[in-house]
C-alpha positions in Angstrom: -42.8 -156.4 82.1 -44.6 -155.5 79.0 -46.0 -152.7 81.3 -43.5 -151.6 82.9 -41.5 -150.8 79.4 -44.1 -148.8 77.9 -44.4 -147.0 81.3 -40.3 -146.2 81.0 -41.3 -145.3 77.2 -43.7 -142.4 78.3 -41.7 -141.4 80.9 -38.9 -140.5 78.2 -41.6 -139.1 75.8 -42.7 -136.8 78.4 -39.2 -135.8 79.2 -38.3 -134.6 76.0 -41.2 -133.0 75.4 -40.6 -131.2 79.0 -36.6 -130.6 77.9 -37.7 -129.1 74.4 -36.7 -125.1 74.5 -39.4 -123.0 74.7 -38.7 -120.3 72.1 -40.7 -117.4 73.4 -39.5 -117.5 76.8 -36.1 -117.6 75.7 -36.7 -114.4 73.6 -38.3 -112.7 76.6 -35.1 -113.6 78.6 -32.7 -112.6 76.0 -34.2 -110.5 73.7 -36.9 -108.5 74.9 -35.0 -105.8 76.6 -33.8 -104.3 73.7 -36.3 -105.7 70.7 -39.1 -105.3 72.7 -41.6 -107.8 73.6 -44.0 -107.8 70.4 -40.7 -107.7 68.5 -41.5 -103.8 68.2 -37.9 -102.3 68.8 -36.7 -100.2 70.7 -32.9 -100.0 71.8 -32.9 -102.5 69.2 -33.9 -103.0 65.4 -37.7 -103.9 65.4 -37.6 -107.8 64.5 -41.3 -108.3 63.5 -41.5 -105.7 60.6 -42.8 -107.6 58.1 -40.1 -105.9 55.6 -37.5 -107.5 57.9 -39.0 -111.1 57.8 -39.6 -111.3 54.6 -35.8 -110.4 53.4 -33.7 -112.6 56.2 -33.4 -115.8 56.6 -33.4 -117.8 59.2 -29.5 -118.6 58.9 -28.6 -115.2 59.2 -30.7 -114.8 62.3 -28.9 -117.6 64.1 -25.8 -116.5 63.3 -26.5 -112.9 64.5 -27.9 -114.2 67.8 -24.8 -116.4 67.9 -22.0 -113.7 67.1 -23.8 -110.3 68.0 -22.3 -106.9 66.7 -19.1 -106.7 68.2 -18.2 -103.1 69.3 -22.3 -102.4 69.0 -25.1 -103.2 71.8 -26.0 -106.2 70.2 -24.2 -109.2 72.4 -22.8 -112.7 71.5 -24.9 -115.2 72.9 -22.7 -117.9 72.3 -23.9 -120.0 75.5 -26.9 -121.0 74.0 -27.2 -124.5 72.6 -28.5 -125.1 68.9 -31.8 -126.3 70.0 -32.3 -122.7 72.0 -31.0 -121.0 69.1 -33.3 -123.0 66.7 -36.4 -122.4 69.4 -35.6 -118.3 69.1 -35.3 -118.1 65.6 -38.4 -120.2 65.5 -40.5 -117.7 67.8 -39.3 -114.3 65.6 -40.4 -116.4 62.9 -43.8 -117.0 63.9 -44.6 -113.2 63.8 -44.8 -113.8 59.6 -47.2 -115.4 57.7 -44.6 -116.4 54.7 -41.5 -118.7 54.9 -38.2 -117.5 55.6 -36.8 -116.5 52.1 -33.4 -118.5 50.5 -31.2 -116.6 48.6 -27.8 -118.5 46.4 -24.9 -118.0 48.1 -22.6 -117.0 45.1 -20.9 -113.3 45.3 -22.0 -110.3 43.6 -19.3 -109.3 41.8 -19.8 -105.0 41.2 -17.5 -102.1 41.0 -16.3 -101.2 44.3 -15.0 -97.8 43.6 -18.1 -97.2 41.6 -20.0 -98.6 44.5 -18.3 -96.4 47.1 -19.8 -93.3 45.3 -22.7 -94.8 45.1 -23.1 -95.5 48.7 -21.8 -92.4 49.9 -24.5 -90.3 47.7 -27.2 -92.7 49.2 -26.3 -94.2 52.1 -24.0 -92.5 54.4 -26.4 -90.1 55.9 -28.1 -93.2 57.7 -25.0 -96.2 58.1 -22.0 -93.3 58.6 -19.2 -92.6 55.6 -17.4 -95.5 57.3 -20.8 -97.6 57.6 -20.0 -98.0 61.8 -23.4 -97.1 61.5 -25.9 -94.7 63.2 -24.8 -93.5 66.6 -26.7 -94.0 70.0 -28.9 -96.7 70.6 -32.7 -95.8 69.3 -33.9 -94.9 73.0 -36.4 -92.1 73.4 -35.8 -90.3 76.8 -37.4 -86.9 77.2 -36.1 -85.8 73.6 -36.6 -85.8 69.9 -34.3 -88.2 67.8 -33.3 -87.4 64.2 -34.2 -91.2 63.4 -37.0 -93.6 64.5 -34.4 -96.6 64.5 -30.6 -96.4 64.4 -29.6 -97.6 61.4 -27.1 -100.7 61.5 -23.3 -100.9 61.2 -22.5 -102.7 57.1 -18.8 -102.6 57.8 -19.7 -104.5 61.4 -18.1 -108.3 61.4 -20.6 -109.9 62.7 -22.9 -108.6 59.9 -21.4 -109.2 57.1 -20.7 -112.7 58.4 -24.6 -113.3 58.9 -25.6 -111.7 55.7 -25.4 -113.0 51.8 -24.5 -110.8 49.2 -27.8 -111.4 47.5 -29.6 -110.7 50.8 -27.9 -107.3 51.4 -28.8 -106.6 47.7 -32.6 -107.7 48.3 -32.5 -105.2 50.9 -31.4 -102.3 49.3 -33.7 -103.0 46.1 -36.9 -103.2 48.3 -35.7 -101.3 51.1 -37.2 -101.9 54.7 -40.9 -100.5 55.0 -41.5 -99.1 58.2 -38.0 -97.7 58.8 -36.6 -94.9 57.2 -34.7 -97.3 54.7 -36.6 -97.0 51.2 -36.1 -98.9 48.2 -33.5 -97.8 45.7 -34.8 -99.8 42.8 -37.8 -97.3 43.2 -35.3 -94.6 43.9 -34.0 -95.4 40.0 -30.8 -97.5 40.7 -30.5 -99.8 38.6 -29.2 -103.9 39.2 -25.8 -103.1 38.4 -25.4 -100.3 40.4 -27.0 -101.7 43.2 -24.4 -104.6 42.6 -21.5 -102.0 42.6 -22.8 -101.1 46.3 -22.9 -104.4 47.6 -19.6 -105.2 46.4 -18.2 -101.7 48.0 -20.4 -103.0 51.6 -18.1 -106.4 50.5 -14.9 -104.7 50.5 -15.4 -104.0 54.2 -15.2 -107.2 55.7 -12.3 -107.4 57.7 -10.8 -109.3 60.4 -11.5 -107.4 64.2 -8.5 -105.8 64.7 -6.6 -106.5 67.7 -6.8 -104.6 70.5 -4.3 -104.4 73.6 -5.2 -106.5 76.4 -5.2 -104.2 79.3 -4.7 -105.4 83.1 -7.9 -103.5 84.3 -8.7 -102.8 88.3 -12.3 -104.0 88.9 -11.9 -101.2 91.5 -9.5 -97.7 91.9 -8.0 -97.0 95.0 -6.1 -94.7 96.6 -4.3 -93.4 99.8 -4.9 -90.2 102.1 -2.3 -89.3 104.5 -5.1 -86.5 106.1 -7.6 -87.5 108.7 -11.2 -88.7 107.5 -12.8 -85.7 108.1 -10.3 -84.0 105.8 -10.3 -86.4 103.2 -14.0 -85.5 102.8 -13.5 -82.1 102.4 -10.8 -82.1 99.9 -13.0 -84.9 98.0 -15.3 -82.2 97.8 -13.5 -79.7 96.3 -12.3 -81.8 93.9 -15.6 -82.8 92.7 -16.8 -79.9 92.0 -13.3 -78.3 90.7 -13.6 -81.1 88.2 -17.5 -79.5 87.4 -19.1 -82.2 88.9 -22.5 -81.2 91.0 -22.4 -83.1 94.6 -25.6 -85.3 95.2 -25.5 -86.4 98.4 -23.3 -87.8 100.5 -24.4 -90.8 103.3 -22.5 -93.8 105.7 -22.0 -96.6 103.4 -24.3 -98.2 105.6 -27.6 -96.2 105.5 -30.2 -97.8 105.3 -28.8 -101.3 106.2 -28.0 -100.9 109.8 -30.5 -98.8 112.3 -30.3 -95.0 112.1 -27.3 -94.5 114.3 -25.8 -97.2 114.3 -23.6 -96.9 111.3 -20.2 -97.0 111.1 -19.0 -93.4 110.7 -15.3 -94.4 109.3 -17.3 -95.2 105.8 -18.7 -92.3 104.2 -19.7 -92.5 100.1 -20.1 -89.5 98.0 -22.5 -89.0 95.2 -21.8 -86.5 92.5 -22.8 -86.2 88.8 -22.2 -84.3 86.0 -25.6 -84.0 84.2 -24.4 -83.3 80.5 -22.2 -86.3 80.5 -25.2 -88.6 82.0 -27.2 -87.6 79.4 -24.5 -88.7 76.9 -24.1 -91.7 78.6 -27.6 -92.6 79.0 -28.1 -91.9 75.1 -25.6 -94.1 74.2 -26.5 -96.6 76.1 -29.2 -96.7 78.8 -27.5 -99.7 81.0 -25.1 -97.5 81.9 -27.4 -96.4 84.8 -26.6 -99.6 86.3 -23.3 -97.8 87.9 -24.3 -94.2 87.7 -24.1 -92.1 89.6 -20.6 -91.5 90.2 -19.7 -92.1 93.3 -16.3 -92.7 95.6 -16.4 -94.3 99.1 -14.1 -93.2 101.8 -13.1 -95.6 104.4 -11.1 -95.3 107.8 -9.1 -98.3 108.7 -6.5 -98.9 111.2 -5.9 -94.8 111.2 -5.4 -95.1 107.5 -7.8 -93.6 104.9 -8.8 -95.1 101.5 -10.6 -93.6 98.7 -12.5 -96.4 96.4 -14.6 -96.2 93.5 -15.6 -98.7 90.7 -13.5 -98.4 87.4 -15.7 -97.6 84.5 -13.3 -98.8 82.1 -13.1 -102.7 83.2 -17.5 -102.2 83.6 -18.1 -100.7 79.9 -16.4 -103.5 79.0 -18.8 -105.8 79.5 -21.8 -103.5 77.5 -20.1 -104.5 73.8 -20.3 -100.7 72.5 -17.6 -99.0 71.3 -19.0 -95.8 72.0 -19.7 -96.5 75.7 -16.2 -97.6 75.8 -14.4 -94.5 75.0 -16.7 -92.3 77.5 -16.2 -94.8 80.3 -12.0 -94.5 79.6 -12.5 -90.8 80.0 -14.8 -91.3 83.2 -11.9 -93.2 84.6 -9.3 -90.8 83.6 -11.8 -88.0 85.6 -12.2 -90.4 88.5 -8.2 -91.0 88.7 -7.9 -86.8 88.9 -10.3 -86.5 91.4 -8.9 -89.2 93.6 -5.6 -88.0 92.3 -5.8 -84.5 93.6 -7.6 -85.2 97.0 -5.1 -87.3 98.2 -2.0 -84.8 97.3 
């Protein structure tokens, strides 16, 4: 008996050891895509800067794992349980040699109309007169960028709920080496000054404002009254009346079924407009998961259907504002394509 409990007693050692969340995988898996592996950067702030470490604590990296950047690229992960979250914060962690810092949690109390001066002389050509922050997303592609990293949104909700008054203000004394954010106590602001801007970054916490729940279509569709073959044609024309450059166009079944034996009633057709992908992409690469643009044309009982995926109800799920507003417009350009080949 007396063996059989100790038995049971490493069995449930073992399993907790076993159940414990492993830290780095979960950073690979959640992380990684955006920070980078080494904690580098890329579409995403550079996490193992030693200048980022050593200013934020561990608190205000859980809770900007657990709320993201609303509006920004930066998700909520709000699925993971404490003892992931702990386990993450624990792996960026272990890329410093020093202890996360503590700060007090009493205000600053500054001038904010001083402060606003103040942070538009020295800040706003990096965070944005509105402090939305830089725009894109920090990704290289086959061009220069005016900035190594993109600098955060200060007005954002989510960061000004992660961050301390006095941590903001440790930032902008020492600044972040490595990024193109000096220090302005070496730039000759003084404490109080530096105060007045952190009060003024304060004064911009807000609650979200509430946006209007739209009824989205996953997909668009509409109705042709012409025969397949003439559907096609006037899909054409409207593609590139609407100066978009037709890639290809193929049976939705290529290279599914055998070569001829696809069903010739469903026919998609690729087209792009190269200056808007480039936007896109440089706002936010995922966007290549549904790009490019394509519409599907399908022949059923004698009846003919255009389809294509709604860009507005996708962007949706990327959390960036930016995004946002250029896939509404891709839908509004979808809708007048499909629109006007089906008159």
């Amino acid at each position: 008996m007396k063996y059989t409990y100790k038995l049971l007693l490493l069995l449930l050692i073992s399993l907790q050891v076993v159940a414990a969340p492993n830290g780095q995988s979960l950073y690979l898996e959640h992380c990684a895509a955006c920070h980078g592996d080494d904690g580098k950067g890329g579409v995403g702030v550079p996490l193992s800067l030693p200048s980022f470490l050593d200013r934020v604590p561990d608190e205000y990296l859980e809770k900007t794992i657990r709320q993201g950047r609303t509006g920004r690229v930066m998700p909520a992960f709000s699925d993971l349980s404490d003892a992931q979250l702990k386990a993450m914060v624990a792996y960026i962690r272990s890329w410093s040699v020093k202890p996360a810092p503590l700060y007090v949690s009493n205000k600053i109390n500054g001038n904010n109309k001083a402060g606003k001066e103040l942070y538009s002389q020295h800040c706003a050509s990096c965070h944005g007169e509105d402090a939305s922050g830089g725009k894109g997303t920090g990704v290289t592609f086959s061009r220069e960028r005016s900035l190594p990293i993109i600098a955060p949104s200060l007005s954002n909700a989510g960061f000004l709920d992660s961050a301390s008054d006095h941590m903001i203000k440790d930032t902008i004394k020492n600044g972040r080496q490595g990024t193109p954010m000096n220090s302005f106590r070496e730039a000759g602001l003084s404490d109080q000054q530096i105060d007045d801007i952190v009060s003024y970054i304060r004064s911009l916490e807000k609650k979200p404002a509430k946006t209007k729940e739209q009824s989205l279509r996953a997909n668009l569709v509409y109705e042709s009254d012409m025969s397949l073959k003439n559907t096609l044609e006037t899909v054409k024309k409207a593609i590139v009346g609407a100066n978009f450059r037709i890639i290809r166009i193929q049976h939705f079944e290529q290279g599914y079924v055998k070569k001829g034996k696809e069903d010739e009633k469903k026919i998609i057709v690729y087209f792009c407009n190269f200056n808007m992908l480039n936007e896109a992409l440089a706002i936010d690469p995922r966007v290549g998961l549904f790009l490019p643009c394509r519409i599907t044309l399908i022949e059923q009982e004698g009846k003919v259907k255009l389809v294509s995926i709604n860009p507005a109800t996708l962007s949706k799920k990327f959390n960036n504002d930016e995004l946002l507003k250029l896939c509404d417009e891709m839908t509004s350009l979808y809708e007048s394509i499909m629109e006007e080949a089906t008159l």
